[in-house]
C-alpha positions, -999 to 999 in steps of 0.1 A, spaced: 0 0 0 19 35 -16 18 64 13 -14 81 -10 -32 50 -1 -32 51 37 -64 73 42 -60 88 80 -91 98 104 -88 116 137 -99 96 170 -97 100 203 -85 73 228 -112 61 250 -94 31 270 -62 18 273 -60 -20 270 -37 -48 280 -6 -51 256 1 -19 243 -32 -17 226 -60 8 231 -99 15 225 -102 44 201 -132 65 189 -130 78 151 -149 108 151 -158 112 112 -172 77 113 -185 77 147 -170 41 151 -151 26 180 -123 3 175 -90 -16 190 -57 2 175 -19 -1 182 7 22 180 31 23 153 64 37 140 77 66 155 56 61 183 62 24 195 95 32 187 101 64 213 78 50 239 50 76 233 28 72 259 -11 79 253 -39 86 283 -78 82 279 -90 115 261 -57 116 239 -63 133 201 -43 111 174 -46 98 141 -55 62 130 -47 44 99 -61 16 87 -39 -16 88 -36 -33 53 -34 -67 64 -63 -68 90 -91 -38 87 -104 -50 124 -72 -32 137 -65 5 133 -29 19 137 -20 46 161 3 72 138 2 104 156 -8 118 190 -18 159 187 -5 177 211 -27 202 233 -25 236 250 -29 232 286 -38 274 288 -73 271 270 -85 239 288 -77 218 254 -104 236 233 -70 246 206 -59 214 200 -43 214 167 -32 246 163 -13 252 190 30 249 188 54 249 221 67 282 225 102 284 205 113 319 226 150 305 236 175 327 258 205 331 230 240 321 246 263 356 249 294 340 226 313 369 230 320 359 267 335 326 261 358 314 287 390 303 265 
């Protein structure tokens, strides 16, 4: 399955189940269903708690399990109503390197 294939829906994790797999609610088709994370985040050790916003991608080889791709981060100032939208601030001190001890 080519990358343009994989067709992507945003969920929201309901449950966390035994062995590493978790109970997620696709919005768009108002569906619940058992999904798994994968890549990046299995990889890194993401961890994901009940009310989490991610994406889901159907798995090729058995469409009765959804894969876990991405988990949206929130912003903890407006009580998660900007979910997507909002970025970490990137406002870092610069280092003085005209002061370096030689």
């Amino acid at each position: 399955m080519a990358d343009d294939e994989k067709m992507l829906y945003p969920g929201e994790v309901l449950e966390i189940l035994p062995n590493g797999h978790y109970k997620v609610k696709v919005k768009e088709l108002d569906f619940v269903m058992q999904a798994y994370k994968w890549g990046k985040m299995k990889k890194y050790h993401i961890n994901l708690l009940p009310g989490d916003r991610v994406d889901v991608e159907i798995n090729q080889y058995d469409i009765s399990k959804w894969r876990i791709t991405y988990r949206h981060r929130w912003n903890p100032y407006t009580n998660g109503s900007n979910w997507a939208t909002w970025r970490p601030p990137t406002d870092k001190p610069r280092k003085n390197n005209g002061s370096r001890k030689r």
